[in-house]
Biopython code that builds the backbone (N, CA, C, O; Angstrom):
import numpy as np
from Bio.PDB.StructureBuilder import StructureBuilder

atoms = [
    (1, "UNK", "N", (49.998, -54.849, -88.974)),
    (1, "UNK", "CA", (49.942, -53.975, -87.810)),
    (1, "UNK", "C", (49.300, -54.732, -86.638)),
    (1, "UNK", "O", (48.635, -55.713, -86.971)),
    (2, "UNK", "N", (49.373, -54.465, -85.372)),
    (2, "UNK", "CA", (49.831, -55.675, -84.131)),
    (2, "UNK", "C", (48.350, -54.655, -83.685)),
    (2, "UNK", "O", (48.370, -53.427, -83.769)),
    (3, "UNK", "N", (47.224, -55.391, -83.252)),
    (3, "UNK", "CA", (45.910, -55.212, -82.867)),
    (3, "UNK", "C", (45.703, -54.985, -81.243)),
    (3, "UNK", "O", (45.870, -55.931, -80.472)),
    (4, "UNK", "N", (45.345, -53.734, -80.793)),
    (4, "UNK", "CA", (45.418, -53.394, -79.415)),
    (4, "UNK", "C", (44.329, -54.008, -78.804)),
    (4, "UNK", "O", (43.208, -53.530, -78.981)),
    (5, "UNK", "N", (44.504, -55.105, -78.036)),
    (5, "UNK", "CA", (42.816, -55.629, -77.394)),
    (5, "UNK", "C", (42.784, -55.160, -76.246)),
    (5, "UNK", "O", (41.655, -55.170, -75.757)),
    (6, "UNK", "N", (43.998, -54.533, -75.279)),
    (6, "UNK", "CA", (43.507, -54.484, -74.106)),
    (6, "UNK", "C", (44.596, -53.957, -73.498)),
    (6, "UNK", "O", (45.718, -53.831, -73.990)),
    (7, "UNK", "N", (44.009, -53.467, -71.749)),
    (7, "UNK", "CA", (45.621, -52.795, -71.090)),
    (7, "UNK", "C", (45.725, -53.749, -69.827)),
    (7, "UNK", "O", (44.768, -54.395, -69.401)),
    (8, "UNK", "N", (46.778, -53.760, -69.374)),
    (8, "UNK", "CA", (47.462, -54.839, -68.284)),
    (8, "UNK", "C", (46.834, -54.127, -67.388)),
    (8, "UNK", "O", (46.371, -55.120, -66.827)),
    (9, "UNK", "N", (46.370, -53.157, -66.695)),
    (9, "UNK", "CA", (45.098, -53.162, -65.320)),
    (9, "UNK", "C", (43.776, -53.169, -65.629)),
    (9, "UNK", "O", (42.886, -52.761, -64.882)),
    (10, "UNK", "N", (43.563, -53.833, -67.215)),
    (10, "UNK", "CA", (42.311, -54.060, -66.973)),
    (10, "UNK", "C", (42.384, -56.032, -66.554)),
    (10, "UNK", "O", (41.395, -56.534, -66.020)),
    (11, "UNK", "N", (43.216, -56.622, -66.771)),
    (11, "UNK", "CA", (43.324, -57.930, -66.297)),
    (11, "UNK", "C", (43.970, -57.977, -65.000)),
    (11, "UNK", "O", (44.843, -57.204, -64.604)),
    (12, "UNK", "N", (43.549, -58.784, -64.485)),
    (12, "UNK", "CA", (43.788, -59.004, -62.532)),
    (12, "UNK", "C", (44.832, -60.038, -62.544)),
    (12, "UNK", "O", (44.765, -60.745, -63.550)),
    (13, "UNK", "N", (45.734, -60.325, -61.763)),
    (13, "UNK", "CA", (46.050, -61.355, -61.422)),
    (13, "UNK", "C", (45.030, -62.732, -61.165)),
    (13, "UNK", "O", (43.989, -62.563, -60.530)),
    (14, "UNK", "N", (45.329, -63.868, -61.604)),
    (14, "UNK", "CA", (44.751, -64.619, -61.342)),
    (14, "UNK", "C", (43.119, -64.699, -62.036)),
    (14, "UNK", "O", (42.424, -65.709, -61.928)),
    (15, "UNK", "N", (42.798, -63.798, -62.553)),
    (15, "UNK", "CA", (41.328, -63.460, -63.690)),
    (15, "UNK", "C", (41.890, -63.906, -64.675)),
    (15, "UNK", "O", (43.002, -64.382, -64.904)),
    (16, "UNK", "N", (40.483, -63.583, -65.564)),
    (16, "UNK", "CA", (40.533, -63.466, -66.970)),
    (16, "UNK", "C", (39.481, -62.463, -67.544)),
    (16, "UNK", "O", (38.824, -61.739, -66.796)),
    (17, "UNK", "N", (39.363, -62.452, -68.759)),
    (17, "UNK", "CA", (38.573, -61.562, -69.299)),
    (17, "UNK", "C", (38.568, -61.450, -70.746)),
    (17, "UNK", "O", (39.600, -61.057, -71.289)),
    (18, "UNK", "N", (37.630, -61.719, -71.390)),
    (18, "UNK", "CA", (36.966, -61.986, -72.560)),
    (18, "UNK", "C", (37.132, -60.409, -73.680)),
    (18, "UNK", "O", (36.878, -59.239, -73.392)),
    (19, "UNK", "N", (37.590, -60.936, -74.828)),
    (19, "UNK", "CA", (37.466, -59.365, -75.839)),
    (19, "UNK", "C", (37.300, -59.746, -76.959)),
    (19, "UNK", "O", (37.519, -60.945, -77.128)),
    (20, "UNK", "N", (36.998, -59.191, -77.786)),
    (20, "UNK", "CA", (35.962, -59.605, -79.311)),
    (20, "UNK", "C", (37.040, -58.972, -80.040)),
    (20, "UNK", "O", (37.216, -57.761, -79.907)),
    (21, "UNK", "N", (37.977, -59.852, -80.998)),
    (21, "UNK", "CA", (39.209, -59.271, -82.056)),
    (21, "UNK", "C", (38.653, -58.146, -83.143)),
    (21, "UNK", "O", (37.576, -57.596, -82.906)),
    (22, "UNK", "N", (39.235, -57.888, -84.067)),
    (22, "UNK", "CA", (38.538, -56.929, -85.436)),
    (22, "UNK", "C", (38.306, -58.181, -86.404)),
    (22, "UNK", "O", (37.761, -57.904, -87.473)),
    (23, "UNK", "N", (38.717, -59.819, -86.132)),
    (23, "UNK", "CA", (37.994, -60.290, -87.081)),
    (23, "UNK", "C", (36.722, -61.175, -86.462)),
    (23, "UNK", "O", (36.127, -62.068, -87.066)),
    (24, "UNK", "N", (36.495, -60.781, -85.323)),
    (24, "UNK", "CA", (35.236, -61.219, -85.168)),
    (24, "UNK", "C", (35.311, -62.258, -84.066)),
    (24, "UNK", "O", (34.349, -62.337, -83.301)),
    (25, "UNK", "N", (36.571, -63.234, -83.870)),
    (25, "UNK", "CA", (36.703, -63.857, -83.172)),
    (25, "UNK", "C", (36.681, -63.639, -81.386)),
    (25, "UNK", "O", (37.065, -62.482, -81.217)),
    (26, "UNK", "N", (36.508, -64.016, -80.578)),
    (26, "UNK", "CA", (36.693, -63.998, -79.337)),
    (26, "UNK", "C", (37.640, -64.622, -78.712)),
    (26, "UNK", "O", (37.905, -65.823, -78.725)),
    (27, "UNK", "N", (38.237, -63.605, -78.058)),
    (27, "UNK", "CA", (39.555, -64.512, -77.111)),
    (27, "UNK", "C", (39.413, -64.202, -75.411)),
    (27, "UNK", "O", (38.611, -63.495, -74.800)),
    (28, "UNK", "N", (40.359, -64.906, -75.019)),
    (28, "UNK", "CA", (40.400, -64.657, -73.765)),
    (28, "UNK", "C", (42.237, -64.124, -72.787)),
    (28, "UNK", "O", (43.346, -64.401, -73.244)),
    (29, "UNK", "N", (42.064, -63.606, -71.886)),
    (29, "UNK", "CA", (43.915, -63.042, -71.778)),
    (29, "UNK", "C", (43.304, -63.176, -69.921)),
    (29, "UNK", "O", (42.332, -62.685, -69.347)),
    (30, "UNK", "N", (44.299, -63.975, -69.512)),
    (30, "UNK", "CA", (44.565, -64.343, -67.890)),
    (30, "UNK", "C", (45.817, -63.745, -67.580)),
    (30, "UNK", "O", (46.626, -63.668, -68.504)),
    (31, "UNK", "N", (46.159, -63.274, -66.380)),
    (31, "UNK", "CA", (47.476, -63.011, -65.567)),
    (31, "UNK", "C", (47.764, -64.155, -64.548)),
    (31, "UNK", "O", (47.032, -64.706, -63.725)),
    (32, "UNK", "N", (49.059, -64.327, -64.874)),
    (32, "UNK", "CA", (49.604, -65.315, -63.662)),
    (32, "UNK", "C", (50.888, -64.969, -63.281)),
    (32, "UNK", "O", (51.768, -65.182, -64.116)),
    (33, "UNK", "N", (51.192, -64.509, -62.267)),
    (33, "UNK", "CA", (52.652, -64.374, -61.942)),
    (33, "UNK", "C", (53.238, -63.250, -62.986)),
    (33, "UNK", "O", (54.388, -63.288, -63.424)),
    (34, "UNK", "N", (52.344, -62.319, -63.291)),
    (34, "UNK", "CA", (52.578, -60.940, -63.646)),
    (34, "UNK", "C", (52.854, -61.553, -65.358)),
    (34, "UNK", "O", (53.246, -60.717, -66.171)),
    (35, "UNK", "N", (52.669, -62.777, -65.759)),
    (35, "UNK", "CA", (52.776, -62.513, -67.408)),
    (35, "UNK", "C", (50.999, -62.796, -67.723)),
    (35, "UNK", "O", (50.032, -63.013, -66.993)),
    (36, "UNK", "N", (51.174, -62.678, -68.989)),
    (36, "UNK", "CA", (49.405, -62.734, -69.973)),
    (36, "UNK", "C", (49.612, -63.928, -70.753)),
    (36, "UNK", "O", (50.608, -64.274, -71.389)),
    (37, "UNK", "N", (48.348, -64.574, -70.575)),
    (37, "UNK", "CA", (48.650, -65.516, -71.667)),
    (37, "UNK", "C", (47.029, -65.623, -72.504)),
    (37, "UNK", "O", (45.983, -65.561, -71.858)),
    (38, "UNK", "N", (47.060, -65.781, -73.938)),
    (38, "UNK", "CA", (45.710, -65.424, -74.665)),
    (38, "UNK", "C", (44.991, -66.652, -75.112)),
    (38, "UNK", "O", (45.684, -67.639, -75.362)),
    (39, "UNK", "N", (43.974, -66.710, -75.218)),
    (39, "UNK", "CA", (43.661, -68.063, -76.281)),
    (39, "UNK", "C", (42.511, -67.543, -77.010)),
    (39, "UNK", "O", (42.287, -66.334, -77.058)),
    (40, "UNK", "N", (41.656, -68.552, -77.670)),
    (40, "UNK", "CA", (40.545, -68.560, -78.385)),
    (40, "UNK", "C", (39.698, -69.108, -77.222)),
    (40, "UNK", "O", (40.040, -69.964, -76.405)),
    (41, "UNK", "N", (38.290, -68.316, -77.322)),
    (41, "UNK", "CA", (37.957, -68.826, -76.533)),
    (41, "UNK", "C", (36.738, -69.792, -77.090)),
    (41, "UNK", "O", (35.580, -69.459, -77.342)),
    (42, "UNK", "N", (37.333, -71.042, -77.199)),
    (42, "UNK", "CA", (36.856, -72.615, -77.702)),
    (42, "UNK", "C", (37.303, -73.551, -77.576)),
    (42, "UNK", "O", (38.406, -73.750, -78.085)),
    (43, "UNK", "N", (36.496, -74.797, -76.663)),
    (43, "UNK", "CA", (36.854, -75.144, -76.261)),
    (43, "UNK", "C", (37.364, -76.862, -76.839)),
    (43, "UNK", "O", (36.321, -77.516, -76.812)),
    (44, "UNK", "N", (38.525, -77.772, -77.322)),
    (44, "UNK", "CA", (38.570, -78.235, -78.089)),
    (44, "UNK", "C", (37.937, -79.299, -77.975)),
    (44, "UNK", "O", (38.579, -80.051, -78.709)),
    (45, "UNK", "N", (37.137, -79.864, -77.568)),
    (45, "UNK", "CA", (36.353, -80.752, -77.418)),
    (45, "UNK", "C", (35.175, -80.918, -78.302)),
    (45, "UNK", "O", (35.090, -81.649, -79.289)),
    (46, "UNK", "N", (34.196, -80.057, -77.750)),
    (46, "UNK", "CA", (32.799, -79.303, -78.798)),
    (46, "UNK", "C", (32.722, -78.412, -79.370)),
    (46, "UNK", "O", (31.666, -78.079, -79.907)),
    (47, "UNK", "N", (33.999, -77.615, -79.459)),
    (47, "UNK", "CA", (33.850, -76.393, -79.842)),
    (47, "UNK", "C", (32.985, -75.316, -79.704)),
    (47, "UNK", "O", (32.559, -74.691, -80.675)),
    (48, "UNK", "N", (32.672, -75.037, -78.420)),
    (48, "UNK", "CA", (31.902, -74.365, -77.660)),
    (48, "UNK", "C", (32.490, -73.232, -77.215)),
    (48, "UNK", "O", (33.707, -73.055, -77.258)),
    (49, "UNK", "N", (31.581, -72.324, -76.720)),
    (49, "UNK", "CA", (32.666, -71.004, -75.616)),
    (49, "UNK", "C", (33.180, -71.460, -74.405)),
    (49, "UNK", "O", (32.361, -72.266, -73.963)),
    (50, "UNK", "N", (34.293, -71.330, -73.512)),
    (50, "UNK", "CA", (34.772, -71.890, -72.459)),
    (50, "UNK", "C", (33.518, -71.652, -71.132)),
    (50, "UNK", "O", (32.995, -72.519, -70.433)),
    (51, "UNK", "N", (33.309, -70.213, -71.123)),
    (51, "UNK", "CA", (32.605, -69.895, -69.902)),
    (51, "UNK", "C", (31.500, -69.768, -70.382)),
    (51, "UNK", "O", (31.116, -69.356, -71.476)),
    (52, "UNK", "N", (30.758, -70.320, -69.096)),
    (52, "UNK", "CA", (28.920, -70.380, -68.790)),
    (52, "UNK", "C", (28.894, -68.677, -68.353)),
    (52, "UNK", "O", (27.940, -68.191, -68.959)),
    (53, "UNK", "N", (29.186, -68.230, -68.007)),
    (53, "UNK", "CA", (28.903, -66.622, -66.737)),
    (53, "UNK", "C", (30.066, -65.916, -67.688)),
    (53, "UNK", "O", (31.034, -66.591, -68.040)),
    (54, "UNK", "N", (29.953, -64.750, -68.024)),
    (54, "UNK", "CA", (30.692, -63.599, -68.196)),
    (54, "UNK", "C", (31.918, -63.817, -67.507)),
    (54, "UNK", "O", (31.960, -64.151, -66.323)),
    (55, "UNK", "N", (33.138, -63.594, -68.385)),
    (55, "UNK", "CA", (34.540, -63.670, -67.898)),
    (55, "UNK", "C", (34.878, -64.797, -66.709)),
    (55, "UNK", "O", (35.773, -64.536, -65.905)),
    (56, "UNK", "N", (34.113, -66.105, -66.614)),
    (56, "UNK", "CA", (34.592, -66.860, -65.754)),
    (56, "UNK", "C", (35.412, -68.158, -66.494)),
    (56, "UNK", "O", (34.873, -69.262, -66.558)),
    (57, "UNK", "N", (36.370, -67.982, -66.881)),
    (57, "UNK", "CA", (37.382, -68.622, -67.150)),
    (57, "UNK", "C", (38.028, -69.616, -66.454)),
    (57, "UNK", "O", (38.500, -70.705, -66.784)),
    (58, "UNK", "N", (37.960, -69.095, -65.566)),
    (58, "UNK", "CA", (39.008, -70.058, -64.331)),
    (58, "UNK", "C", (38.440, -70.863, -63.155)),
    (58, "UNK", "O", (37.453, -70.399, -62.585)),
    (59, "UNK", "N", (39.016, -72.134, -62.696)),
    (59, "UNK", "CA", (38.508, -72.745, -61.831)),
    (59, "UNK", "C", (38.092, -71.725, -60.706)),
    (59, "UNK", "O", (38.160, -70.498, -60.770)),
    (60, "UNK", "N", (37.638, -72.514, -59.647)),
    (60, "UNK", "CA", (37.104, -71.677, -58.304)),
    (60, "UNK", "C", (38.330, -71.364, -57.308)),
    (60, "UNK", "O", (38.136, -70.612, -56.353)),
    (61, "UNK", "N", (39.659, -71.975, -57.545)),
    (61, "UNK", "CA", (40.837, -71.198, -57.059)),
    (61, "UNK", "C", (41.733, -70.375, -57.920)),
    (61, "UNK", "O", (42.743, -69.744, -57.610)),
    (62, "UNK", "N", (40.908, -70.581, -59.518)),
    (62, "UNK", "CA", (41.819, -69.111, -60.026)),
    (62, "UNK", "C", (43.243, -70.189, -60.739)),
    (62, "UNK", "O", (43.930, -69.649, -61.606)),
    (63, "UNK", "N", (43.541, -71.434, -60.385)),
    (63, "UNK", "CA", (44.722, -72.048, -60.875)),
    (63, "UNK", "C", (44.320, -72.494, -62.126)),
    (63, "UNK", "O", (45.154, -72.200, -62.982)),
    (64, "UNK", "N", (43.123, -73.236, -62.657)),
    (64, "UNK", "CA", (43.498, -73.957, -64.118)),
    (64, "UNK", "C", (42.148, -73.297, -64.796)),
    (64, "UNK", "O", (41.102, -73.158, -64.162)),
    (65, "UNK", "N", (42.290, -72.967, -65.968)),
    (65, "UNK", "CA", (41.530, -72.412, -67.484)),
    (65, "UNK", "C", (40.416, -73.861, -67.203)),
    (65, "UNK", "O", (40.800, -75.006, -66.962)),
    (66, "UNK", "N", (39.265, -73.484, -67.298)),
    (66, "UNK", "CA", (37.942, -74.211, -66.882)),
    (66, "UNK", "C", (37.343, -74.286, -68.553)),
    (66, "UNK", "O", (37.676, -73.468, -69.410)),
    (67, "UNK", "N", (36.397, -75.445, -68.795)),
    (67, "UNK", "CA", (34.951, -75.149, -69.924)),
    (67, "UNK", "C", (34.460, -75.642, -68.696)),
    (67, "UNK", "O", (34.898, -76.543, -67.980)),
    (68, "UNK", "N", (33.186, -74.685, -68.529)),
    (68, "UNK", "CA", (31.972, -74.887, -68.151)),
    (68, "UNK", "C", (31.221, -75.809, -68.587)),
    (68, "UNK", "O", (30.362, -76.173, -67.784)),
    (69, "UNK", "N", (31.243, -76.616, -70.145)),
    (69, "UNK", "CA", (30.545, -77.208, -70.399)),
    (69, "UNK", "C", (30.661, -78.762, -69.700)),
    (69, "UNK", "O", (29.834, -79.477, -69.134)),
    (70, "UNK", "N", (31.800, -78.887, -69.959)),
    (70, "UNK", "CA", (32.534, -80.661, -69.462)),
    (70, "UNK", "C", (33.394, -80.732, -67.837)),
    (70, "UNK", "O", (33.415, -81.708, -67.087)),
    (71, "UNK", "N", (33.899, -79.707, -67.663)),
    (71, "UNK", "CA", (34.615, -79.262, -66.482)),
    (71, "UNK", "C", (35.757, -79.872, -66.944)),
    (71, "UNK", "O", (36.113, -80.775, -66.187)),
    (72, "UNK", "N", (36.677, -79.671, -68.190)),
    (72, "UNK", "CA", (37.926, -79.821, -68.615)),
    (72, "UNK", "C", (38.476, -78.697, -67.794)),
    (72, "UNK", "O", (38.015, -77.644, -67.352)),
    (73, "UNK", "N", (39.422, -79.196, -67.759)),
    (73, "UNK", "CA", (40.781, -78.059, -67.039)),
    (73, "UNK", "C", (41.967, -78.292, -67.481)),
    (73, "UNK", "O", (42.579, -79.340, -67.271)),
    (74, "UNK", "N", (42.547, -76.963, -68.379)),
    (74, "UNK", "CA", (43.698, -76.656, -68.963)),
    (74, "UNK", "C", (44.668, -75.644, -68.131)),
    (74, "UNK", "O", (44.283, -74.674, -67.479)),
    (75, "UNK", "N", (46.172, -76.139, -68.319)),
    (75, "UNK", "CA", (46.940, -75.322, -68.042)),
    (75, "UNK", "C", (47.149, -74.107, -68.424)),
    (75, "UNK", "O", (47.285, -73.916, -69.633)),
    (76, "UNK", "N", (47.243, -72.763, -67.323)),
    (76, "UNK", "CA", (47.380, -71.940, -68.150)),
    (76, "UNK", "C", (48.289, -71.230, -68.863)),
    (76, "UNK", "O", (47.944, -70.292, -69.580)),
    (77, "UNK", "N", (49.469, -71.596, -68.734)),
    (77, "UNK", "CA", (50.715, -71.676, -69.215)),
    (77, "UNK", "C", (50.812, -71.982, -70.971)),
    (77, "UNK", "O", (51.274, -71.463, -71.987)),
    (78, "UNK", "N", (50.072, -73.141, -70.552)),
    (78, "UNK", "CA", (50.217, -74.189, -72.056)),
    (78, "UNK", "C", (48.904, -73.704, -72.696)),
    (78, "UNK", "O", (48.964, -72.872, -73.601)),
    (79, "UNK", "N", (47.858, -74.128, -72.319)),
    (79, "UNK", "CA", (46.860, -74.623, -72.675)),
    (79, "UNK", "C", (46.460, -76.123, -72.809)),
    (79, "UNK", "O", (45.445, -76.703, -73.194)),
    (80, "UNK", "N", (47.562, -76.477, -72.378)),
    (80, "UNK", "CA", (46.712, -78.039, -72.329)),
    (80, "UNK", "C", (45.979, -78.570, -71.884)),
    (80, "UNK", "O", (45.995, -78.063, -70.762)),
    (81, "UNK", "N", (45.101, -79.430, -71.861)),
    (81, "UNK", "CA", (43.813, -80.334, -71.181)),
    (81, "UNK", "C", (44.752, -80.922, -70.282)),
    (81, "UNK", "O", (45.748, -81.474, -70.751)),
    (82, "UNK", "N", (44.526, -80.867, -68.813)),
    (82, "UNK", "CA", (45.188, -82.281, -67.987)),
    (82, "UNK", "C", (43.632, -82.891, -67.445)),
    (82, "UNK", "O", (43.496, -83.377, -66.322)),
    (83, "UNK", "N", (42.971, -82.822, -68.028)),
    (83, "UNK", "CA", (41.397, -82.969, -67.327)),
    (83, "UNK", "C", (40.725, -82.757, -67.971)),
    (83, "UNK", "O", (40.638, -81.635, -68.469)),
    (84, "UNK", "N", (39.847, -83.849, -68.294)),
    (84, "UNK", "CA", (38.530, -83.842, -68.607)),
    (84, "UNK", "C", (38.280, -84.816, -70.050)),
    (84, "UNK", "O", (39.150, -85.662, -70.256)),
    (85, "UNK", "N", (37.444, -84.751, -70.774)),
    (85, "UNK", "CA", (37.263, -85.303, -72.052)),
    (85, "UNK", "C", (38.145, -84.787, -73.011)),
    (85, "UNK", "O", (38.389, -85.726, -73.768)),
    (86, "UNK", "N", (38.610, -84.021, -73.292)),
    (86, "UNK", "CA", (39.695, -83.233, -74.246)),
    (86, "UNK", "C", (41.016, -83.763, -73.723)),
    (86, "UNK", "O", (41.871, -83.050, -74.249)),
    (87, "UNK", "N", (41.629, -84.699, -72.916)),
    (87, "UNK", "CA", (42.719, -84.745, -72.507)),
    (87, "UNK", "C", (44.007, -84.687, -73.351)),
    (87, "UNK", "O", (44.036, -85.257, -74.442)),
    (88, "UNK", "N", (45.223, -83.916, -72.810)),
    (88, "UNK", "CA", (46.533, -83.725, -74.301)),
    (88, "UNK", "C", (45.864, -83.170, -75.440)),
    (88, "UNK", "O", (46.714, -83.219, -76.328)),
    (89, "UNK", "N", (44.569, -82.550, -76.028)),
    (89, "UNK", "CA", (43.930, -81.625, -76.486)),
    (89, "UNK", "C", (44.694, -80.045, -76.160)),
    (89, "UNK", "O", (45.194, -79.954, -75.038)),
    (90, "UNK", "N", (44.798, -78.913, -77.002)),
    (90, "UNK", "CA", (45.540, -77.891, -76.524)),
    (90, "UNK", "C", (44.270, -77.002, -77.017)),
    (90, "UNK", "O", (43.593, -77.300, -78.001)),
    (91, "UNK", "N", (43.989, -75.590, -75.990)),
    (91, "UNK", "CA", (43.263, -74.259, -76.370)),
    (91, "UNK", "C", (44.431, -73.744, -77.153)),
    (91, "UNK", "O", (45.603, -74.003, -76.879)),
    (92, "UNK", "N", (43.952, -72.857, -78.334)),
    (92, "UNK", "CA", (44.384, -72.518, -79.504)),
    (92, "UNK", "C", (44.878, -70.806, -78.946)),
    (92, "UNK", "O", (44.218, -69.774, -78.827)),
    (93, "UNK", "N", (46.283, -71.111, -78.706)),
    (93, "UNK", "CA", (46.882, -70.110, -78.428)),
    (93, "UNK", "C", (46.647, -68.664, -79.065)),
    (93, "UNK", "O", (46.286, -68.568, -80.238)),
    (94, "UNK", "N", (46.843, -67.639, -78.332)),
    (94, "UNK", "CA", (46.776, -65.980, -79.025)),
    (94, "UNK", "C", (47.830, -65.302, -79.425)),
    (94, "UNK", "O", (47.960, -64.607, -78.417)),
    (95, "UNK", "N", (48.970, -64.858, -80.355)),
    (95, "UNK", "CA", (50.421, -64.484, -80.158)),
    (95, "UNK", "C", (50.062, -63.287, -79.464)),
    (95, "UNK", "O", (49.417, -62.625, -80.277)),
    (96, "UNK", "N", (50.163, -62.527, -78.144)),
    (96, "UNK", "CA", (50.158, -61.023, -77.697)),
    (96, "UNK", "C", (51.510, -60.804, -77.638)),
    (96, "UNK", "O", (52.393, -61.636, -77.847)),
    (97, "UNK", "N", (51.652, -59.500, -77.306)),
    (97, "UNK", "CA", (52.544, -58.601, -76.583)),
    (97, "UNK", "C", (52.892, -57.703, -75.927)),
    (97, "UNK", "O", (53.137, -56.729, -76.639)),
    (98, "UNK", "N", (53.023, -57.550, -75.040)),
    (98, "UNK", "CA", (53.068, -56.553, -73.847)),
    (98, "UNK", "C", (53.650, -54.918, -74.143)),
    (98, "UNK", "O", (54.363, -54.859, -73.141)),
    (99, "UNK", "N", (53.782, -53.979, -74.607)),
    (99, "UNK", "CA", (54.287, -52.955, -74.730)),
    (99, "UNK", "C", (54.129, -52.143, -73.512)),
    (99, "UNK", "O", (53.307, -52.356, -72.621)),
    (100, "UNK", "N", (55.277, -50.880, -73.573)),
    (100, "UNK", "CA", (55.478, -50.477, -72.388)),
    (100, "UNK", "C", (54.459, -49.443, -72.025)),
    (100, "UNK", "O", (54.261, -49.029, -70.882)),
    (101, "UNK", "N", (53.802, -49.052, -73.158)),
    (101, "UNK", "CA", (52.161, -48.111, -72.605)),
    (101, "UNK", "C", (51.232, -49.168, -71.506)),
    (101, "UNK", "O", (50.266, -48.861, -70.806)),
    (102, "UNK", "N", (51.855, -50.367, -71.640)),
    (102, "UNK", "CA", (50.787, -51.033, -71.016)),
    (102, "UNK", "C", (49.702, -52.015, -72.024)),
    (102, "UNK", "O", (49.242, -53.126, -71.760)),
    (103, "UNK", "N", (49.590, -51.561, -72.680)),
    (103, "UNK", "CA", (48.695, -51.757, -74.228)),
    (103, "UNK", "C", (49.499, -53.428, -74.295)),
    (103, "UNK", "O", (50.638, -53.859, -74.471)),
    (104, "UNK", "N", (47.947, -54.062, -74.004)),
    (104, "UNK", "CA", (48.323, -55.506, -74.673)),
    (104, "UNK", "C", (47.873, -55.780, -76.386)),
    (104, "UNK", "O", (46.714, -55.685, -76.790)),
    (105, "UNK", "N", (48.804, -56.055, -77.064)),
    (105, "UNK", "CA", (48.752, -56.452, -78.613)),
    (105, "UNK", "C", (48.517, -57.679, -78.979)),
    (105, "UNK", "O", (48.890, -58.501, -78.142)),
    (106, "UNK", "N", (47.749, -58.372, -80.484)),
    (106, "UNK", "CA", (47.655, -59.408, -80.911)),
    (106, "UNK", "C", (49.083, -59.380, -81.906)),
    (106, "UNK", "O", (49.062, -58.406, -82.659)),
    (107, "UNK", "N", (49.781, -59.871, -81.993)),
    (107, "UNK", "CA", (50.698, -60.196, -83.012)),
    (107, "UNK", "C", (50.407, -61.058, -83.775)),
    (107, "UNK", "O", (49.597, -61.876, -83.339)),
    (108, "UNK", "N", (50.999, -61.291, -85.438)),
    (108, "UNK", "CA", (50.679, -62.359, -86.117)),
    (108, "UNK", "C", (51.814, -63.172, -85.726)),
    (108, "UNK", "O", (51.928, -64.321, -86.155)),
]
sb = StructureBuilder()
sb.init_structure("model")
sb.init_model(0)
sb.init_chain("A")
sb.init_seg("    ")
for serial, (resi, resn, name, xyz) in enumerate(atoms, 1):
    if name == "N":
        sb.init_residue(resn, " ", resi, " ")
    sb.init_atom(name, np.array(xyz, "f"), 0.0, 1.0, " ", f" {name:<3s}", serial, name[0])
structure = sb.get_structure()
């Protein structure tokens, strides 16, 4: 059964925002150009949490997935590192899905 973490106006364009799964894990879900995209939020380098500050995910223009720790910057599309110590390194994707309540889902 497909795990409800969240609804599409609680994520902004261009944000992100942090939610705690039912197994304990933490992820993260950004809008860009009206789709969602999810990850883990760890970062592959040290395996650390991405953000220093509550839900700050994203560079200071909102374009590339940030760690606070190293100032890596991943695509947010992909997840790939184009920057930093993790480079060609990938954030560990989330499967979601969008349903038409709005209700964003984890899929396996």
């Amino acid at each position: 059964m497909a795990e409800k973490i969240a609804m599409t106006d609680e994520i902004e364009e261009r944000k992100a925002r942090a939610f705690d799964t039912m197994t304990g894990d933490t992820i993260f879900i950004t809008q860009r150009d009206g789709a969602f995209y999810a990850y883990q939020n760890v970062c592959p380098h040290l395996q650390t949490e991405l953000e220093f500050l509550e839900n700050q995910f994203l560079d200071q223009d909102g374009e590339y997935i940030q760690c606070s720790t190293h100032g890596a910057l991943f695509e947010v599309e992909t997840g790939e590192c184009i920057s930093g110590p993790c480079l060609g390194d990938k954030l560990e994707k989330v499967n979601i899905s969008v349903h038409s309540d709005g209700g964003i889902y984890i899929v396996d």
